[in-house]
C-alpha positions, 0 to 999 in steps of 0.5 A: 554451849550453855544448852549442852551443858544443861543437857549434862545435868537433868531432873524431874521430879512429882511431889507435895510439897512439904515446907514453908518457903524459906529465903536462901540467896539473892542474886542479881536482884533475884531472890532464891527460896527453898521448900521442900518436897516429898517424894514417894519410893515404890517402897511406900518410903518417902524422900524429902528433897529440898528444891531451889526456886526463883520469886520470878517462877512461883509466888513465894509468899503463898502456902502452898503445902500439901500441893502436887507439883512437878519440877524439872531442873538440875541437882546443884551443890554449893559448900557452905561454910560452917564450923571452920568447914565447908559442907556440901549442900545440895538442893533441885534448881527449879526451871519449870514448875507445874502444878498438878491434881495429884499424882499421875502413874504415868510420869516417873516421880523421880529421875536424874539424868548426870553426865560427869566425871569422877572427882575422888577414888570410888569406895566400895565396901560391903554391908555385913549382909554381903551387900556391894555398895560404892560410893561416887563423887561426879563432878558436873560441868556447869556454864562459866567454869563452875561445877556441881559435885554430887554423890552418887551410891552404886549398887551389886553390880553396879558397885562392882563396875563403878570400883574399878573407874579412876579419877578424872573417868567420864561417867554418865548415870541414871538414878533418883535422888534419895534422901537419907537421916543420919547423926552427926557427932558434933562432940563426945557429948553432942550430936545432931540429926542431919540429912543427907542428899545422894543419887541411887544410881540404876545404870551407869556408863563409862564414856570412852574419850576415844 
């Protein structure tokens, strides 16, 4: 059962890693820590994805910055509580981690595999250039009853199709995961630069119950 559900949920990513690790949580005795990692876009445009990984997987106390290395895992979320709200934070939750040379042309940088279902009305819009876009939020099933919630932003016609699904639909999407700057304003004189992470969806299926 656990396998299936893990089936539900796949990443991979290559990359250098970008940051220091930093302590996030412990459980059961296992300490978690966070380094981020940069990403290439064909664009030349880099993302920077934080990704979570167990002191039994890597030696937390090195440097390992400017390193290449290949993740592959699943794209979690948890909310953490900030300021009387929560905030959805999204991070890679490494199982396997290799080190690599450098980058190598032959394996995809960055790919995202969901199977989920859809956890609010999609919103589509267009940019003042005509550009289709819909916003997605999928909820993922994970063993014992938890779930990972992730956006996901659709586009042409893509977003056009994602449109019309309904609350509940069972979606399955392929993409990357991007990231993107944007400035919260926390008051009418403060705000603050904040990322956000999201999948950029390339092809998606509605997945008929019957």
């Amino acid at each position: 059962m656990a396998d299936k559900i893990i089936e539900n949920n796949q990443v991979q990513i290559l990359g250098e890693v970008s940051s220091q690790f930093t302590f996030s949580h412990q459980v059961f005795g296992e300490g978690f820590y966070l380094v981020d990692v940069m990403v290439k876009r064909l664009s030349d445009a880099m993302d920077v994805i934080p990704v979570m990984i167990s002191e039994r997987l890597i030696d937390v106390t090195q440097d390992y910055e400017g390193e290449y290395i290949l993740v592959t895992g699943q794209f979690r979320s948890y909310n953490r509580h900030e300021e009387k709200k929560n905030r959805l934070v999204l991070s890679v939750f490494a199982r396997e981690i290799t080190f690599v040379e450098e980058e190598d042309e032959s394996v995809k940088t960055n790919q995202i595999y969901l199977d989920g279902y859809i956890c609010k009305p999609p919103v589509y819009r267009k940019t003042p250039l005509g550009r289709e876009i819909a916003d997605l939020l999928i909820a993922v099933n994970r063993p014992y009853g938890k779930s990972d919630y992730i956006p996901c932003i659709c586009w042409g016609r893509n977003a056009r199709f994602a449109s019309a699904f309904t609350v509940g639909g069972h979606v399955l999407i392929w993409g990357r995961i991007q990231s993107r700057e944007y400035v919260k304003r926390l008051s009418e004189t403060e705000s603050e630069k904040r990322v956000a992470y999201e999948v950029s969806v390339s092809k998606l299926e509605y997945a008929d119950e019957g």
